[in-house]
C-alpha positions, 0 to 999 in steps of 0.5 A: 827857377832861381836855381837855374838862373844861379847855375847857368853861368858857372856851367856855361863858362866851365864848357867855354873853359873846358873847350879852351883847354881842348883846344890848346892842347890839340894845338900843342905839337904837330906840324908847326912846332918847329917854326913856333920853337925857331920864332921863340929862340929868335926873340929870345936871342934878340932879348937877349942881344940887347940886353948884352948891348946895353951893358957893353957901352959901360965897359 
């Protein structure tokens, strides 16, 4: 019974993994890819902005 003891958690944990990448790759797409694109463009060019406006006052 050792055996089973040793292989239980590689097995358990490669099922939780294998459901994880299931489920990211359903998500990827679909109806809420525009508004997730649109929110990471937004906070680019806030990074972006305020990396420029820190480096504006020294000029």
């Amino acid at each position: 019974m050792d055996y089973v003891s040793a292989l239980l958690p590689p097995v358990v944990m490669a099922v939780f993994f294998i459901g994880l990448i299931r489920v990211i790759v359903k998500t990827q797409g679909g109806a809420n890819k525009a508004k997730e694109d649109a929110a990471v463009d937004a906070a680019l060019a806030r990074a972006e902005g305020a990396r420029q406006a820190s480096v504006s006052p020294e000029a």
